[in-house]
KENUDREN-508572 format. One record per atom (N, C-alpha, C): residue number from 1; x, y, z. Coordinates in pm, 1 decimal. Atoms other than C-alpha are relative to their C-alpha. Layout:
// KENUDREN-508572
   marnu         xx         yy         zz
     NUM          X          Y          Z
...
// end
This chain:
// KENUDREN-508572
   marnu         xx         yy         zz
       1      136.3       47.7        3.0
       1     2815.7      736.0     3758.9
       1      -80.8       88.1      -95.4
       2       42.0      -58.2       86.8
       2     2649.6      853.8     3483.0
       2     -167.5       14.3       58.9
       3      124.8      -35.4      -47.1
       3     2251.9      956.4     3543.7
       3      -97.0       -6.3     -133.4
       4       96.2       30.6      106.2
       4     1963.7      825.7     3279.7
       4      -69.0       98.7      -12.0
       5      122.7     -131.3       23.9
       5     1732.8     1107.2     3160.1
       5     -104.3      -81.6      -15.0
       6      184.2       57.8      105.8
       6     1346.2      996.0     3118.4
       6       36.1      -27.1     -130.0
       7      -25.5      -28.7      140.8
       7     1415.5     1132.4     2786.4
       7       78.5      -75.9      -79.2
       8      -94.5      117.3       49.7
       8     1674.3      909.1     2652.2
       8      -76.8     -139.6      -14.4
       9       45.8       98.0       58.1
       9     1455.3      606.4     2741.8
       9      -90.9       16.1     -135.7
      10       88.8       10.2       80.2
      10     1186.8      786.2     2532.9
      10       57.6        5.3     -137.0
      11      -47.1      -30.2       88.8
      11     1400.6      889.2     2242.7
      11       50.8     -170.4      -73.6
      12      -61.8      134.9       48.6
      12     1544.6      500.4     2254.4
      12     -118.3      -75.4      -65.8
      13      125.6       91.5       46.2
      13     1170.7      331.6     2220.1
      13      -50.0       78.8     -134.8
      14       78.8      -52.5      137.6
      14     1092.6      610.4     1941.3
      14       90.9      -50.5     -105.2
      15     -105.5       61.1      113.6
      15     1426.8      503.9     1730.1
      15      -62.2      -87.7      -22.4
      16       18.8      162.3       69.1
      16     1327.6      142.7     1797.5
      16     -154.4       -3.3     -127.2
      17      169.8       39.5       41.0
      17      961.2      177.8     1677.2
      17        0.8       94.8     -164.4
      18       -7.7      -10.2      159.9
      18     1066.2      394.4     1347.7
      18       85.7      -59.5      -96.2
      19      -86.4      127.1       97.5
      19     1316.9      128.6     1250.2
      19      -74.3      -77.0       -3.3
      20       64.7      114.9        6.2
      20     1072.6     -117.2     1296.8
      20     -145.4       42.2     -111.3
      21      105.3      -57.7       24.1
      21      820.4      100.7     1110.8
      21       44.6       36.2     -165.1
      22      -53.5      -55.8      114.6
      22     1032.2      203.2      818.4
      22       57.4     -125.6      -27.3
      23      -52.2      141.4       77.0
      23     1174.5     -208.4      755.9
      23     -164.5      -66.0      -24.0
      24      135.0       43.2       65.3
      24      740.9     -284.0      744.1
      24      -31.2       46.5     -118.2
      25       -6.5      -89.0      161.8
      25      728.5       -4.0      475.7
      25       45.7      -62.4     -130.3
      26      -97.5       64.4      132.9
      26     1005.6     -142.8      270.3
      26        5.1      -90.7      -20.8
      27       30.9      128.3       -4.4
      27      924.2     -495.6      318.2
      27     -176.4        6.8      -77.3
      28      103.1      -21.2      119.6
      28      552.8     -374.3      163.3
      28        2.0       -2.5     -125.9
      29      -13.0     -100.4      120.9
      29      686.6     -171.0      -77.5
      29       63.5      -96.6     -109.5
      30     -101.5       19.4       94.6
      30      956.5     -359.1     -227.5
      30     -112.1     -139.4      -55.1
      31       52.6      108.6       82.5
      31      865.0     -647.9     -482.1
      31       43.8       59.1     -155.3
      32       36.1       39.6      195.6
      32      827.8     -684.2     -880.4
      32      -51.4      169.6      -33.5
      33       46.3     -114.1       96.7
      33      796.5     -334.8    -1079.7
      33     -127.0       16.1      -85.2
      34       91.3       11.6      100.7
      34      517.3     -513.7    -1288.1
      34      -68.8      -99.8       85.6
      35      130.1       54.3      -25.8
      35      202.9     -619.8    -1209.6
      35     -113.2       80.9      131.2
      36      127.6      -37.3      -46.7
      36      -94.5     -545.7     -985.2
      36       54.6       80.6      148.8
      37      -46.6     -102.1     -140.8
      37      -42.4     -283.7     -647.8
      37     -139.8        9.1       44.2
      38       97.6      -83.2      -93.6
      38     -247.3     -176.0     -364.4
      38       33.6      110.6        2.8
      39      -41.9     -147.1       28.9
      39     -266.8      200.6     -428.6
      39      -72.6       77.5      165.2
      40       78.0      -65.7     -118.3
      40     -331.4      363.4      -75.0
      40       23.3      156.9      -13.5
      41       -1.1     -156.9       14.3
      41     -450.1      693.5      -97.5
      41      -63.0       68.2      160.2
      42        5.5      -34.4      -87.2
      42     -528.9      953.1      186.5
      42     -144.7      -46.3       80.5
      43      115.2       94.0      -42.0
      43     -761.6      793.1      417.3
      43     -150.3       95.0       34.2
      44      122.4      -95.7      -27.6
      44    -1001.9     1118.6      429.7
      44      -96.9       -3.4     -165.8
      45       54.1       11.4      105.3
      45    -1077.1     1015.7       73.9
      45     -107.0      -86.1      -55.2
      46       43.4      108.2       23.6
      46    -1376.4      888.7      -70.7
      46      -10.7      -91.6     -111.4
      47      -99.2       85.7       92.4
      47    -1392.7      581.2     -269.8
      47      -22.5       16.8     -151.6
      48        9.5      -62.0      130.2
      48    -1487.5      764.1     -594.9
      48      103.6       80.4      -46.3
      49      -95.8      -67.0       10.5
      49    -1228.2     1000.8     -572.1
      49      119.3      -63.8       18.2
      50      -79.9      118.7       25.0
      50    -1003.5      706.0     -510.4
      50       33.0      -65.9     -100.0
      51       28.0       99.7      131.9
      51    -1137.6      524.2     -796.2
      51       46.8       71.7     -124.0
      52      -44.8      -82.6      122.3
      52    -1086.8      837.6    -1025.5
      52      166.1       12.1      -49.1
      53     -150.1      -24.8       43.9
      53     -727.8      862.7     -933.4
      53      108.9     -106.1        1.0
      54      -69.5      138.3       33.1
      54     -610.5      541.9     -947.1
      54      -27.4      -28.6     -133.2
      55      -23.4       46.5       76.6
      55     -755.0      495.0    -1268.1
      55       64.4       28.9      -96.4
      56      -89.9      -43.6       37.2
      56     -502.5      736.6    -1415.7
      56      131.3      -64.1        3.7
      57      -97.7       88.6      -16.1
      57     -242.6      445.2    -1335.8
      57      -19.9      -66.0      -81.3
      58       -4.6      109.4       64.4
      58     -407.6      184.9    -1520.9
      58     -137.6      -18.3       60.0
      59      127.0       37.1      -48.4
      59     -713.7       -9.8    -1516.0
      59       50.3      -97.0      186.1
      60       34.2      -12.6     -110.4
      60     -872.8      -30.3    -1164.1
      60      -56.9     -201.0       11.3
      61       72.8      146.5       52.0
      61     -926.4     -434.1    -1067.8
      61     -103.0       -7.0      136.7
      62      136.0       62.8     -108.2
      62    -1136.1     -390.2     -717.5
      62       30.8      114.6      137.3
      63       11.6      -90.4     -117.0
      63    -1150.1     -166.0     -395.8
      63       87.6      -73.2       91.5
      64      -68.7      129.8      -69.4
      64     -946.9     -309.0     -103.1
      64     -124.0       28.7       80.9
      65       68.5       55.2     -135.1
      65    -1094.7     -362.7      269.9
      65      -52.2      169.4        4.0
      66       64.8     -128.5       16.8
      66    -1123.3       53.0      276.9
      66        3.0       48.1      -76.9
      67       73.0      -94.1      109.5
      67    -1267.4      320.9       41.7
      67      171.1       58.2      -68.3
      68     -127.4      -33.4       12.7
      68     -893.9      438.2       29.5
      68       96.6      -63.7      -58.7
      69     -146.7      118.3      -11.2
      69     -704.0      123.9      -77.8
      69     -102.0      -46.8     -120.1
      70       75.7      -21.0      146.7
      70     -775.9       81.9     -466.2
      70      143.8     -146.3      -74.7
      71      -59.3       70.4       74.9
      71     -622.4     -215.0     -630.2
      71       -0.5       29.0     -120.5
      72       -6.4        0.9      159.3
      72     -481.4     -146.5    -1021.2
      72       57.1      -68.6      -29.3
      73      -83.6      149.8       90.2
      73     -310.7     -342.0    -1272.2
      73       86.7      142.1      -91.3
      74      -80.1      -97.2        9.2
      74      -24.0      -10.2    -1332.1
      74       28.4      -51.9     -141.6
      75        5.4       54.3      150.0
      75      -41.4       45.0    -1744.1
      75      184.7       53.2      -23.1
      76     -174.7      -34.1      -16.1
      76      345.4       91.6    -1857.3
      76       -2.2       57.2     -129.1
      77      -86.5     -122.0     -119.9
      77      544.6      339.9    -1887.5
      77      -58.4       74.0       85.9
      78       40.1     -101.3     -104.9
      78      468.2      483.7    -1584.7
      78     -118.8       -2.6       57.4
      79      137.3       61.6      -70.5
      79      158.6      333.7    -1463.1
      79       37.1      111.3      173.7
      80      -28.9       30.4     -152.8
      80      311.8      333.5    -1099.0
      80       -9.8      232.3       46.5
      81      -24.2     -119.9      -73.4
      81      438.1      710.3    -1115.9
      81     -130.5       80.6      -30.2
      82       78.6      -79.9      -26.8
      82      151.0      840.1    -1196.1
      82     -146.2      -11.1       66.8
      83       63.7       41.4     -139.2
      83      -50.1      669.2     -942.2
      83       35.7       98.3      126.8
      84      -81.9      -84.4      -58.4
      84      201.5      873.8     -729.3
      84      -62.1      165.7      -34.0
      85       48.5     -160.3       73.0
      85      100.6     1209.6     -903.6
      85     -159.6        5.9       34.2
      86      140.1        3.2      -43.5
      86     -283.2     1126.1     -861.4
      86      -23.9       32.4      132.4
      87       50.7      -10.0     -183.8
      87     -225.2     1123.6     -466.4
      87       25.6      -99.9      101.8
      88       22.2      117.9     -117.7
      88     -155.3      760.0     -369.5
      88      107.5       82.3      115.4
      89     -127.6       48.6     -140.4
      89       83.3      732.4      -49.5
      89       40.7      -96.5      -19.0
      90     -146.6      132.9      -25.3
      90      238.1      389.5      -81.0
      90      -94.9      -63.6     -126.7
      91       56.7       90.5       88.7
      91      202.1      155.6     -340.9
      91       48.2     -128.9       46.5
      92      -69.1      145.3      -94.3
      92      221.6     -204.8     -174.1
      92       -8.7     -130.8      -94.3
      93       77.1      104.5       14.6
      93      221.1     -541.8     -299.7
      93     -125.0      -43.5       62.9
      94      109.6       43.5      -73.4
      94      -89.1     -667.7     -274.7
      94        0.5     -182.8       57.3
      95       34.5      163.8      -78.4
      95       -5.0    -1020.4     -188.1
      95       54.7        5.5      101.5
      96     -112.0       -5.1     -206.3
      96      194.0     -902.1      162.0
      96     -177.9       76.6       33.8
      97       69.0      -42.5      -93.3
      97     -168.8     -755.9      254.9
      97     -131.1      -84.2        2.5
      98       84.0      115.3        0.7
      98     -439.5     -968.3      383.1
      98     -152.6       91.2      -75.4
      99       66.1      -77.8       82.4
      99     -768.1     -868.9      187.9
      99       15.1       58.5     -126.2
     100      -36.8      -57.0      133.7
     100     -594.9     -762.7     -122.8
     100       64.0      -82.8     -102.8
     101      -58.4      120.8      106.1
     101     -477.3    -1116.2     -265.8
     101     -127.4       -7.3     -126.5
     102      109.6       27.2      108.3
     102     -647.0    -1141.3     -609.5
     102       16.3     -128.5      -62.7
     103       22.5      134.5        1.0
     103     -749.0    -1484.5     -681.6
     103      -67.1       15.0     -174.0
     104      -26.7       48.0      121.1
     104     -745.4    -1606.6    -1037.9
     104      -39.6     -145.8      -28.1
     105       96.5      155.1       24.0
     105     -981.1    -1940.2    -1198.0
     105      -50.5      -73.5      107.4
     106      116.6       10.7     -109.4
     106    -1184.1    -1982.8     -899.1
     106     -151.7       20.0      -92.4
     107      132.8      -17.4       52.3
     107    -1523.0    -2059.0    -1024.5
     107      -91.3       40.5      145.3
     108       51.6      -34.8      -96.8
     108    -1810.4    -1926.0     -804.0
     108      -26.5     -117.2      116.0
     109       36.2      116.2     -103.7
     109    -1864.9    -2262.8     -652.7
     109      123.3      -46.3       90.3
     110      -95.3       64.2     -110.2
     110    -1536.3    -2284.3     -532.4
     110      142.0     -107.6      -85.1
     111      -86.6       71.2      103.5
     111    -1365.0    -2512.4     -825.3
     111       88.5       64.5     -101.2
     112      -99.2      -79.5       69.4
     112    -1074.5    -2447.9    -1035.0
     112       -1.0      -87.0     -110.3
// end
């Protein structure tokens, strides 16, 4: 008869929840090399100091939902890594995050 530790369940729900935590990551992350990213930088940052170091990637196309989350358009070679070097933390597609889809020939009224 073997005997369950507490500990074991807790150790089992922490595995599950950083596999499930680290396939959201990489399901962000991954996509297309080229074109437009959500640059998330440290969230104690404000959005000037955001704005400054994102635009060392490439031109800057809009803020996201927080001061921290800086949409660019990554200039090449090396847009991306030196987004990375500026400070981001993750660089995501922005069409996997809600708030960060950039919409293209939309007139203000609504017509395309």
């Amino acid at each position: 008869m073997e005997i369950a530790s507490p500990l074991h369940g807790l150790a089992r729900g922490l595995t599950i929840a950083a596999t499930a935590t680290g396939g959201l990551i990489a399901a962000l992350t991954a996509g297309q090399d080229l074109g437009p990213v959500a640059a998330v930088f440290p969230p104690w940052w404000d959005g000037a100091h955001a704005i400054a170091a994102a635009a060392t990637g490439g031109p800057v196309l809009r803020m996201g939902l927080r001061d921290f989350v800086v949409l660019v358009a990554p200039e090449e070679p090396n847009g991306r890594q030196r987004l990375r070097h500026a400070g981001a933390w993750l660089l995501i597609d922005p069409s996997s995050l809600a708030g960060c889809t950039i919409v293209t020939g939309v007139n203000s009224n609504g017509a395309q």
